[in-house]
C-alpha positions, 0 to 999 in steps of 0.5 A: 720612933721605931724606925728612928731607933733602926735606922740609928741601929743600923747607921754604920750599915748605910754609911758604907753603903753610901760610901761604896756608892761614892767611890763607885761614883768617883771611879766611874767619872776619873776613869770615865773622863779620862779613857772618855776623852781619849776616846773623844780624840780617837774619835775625830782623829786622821786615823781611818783605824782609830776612828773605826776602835772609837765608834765600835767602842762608843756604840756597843756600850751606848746599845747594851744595858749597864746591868748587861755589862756588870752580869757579863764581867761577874758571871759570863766573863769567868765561864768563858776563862774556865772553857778556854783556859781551864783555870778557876776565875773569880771577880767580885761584884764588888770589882765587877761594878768598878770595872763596868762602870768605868767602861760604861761611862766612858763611852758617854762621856767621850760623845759629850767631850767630842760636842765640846771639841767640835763646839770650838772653832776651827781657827783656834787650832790653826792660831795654835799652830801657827806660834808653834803649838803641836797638836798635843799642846793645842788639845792640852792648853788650848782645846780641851780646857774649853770643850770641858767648860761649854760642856760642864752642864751635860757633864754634871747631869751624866754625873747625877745619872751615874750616882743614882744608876749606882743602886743597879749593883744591887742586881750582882750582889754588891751592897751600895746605899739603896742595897743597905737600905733594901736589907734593912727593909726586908730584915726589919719588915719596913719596906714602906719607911725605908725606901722613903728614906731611901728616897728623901737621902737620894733627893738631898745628897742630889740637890745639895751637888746640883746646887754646888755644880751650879755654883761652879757653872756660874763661876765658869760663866763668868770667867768665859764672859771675861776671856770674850771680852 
């Protein structure tokens, strides 16, 4: 009874911990996709000079870890500021944890969009060509809309990974919903239920979206299955 009336004390606390998870997490797949999918095009372009940005980019995130990054932007990136200009230079953890996040994943997801765009046949593009379609059109309309569907299974475990890599933020300060429960758990003396609880909440809000991803997977499935016939 004792933990029941603490969590309830303290529900609002975790709510904006489990909300700034959210957000983090939807910032980090909008962002992600989107400069993921540049990257993806950068990456298997004529360009010898976009290619080379593309790789470079792509490995240095994929061999550094995610709490390197978020250090880097809170605490390395202002001391650089304040040698080289002089001037006093703050990030929050807060906004730290976006940026990283955004940078960090898009490096992941442009490997997965880029499998998807080579999953498609090459004569797809030259039908695309041939009725009058540019290369923008064909990625836009033609290419992409399936690369996203052939690869929408990877996609959604990379977004199941990016919600439970949330809980790393707690490391600059940044309080998500593991991070709320911490403190409850460190204030109210009860490591042991909290983190249970901190546990079994990160087990269904999982569950309850793998449910729903494959809900949406199987509904692509079938639409693929009608567009083959």
């Amino acid at each position: 009874m004792i933990f029941l009336s603490t969590i309830v004390e303290n529900a609002d606390f975790l709510l904006n911990g489990l909300m700034y998870s959210i957000k983090v997490s939807c910032v980090a797949v909008v962002f992600g996709l989107f400069f993921g999918t540049i990257l993806s095009l950068m990456s298997i372009s004529k360009s010898r000079y976009l290619r080379i940005f593309a790789k470079v980019y792509i490995n240095f995130f994929r061999s550094i870890p995610l709490v390197q990054v978020m250090m880097s932007l809170y605490v390395i990136l202002p001391f650089l500021v304040k040698i080289f200009t002089g001037d006093f230079f703050r990030i929050s953890a807060e906004s730290s944890a976006y940026y990283s996040f955004a940078f960090f994943e898009s490096a992941y997801f442009s490997e997965i969009i880029r499998s998807g765009i080579q999953s498609i046949s090459r004569g797809q593009i030259l039908a695309s060509y041939s009725i009058g379609f540019g290369y923008i059109r064909t990625m836009r309309y033609i290419i992409l809309p399936q690369a996203y569907r052939n690869v929408f299974p990877v996609l959604m475990t990379q977004i199941f990974i990016i919600f439970q890599d949330i809980s790393l933020v707690y490391a600059i300060g940044a309080i998500d919903f593991f991070g709320a429960a911490d403190n409850i758990a460190q204030r109210e003396f009860m490591p042991t239920e909290m983190y249970i609880f901190c546990a079994v909440s990160y087990f269904f809000i999982c569950y309850g979206f793998s449910y729903f991803s494959r809900h949406i997977g199987n509904r692509l499935n079938i639409h693929n299955q009608h567009l083959r016939r």
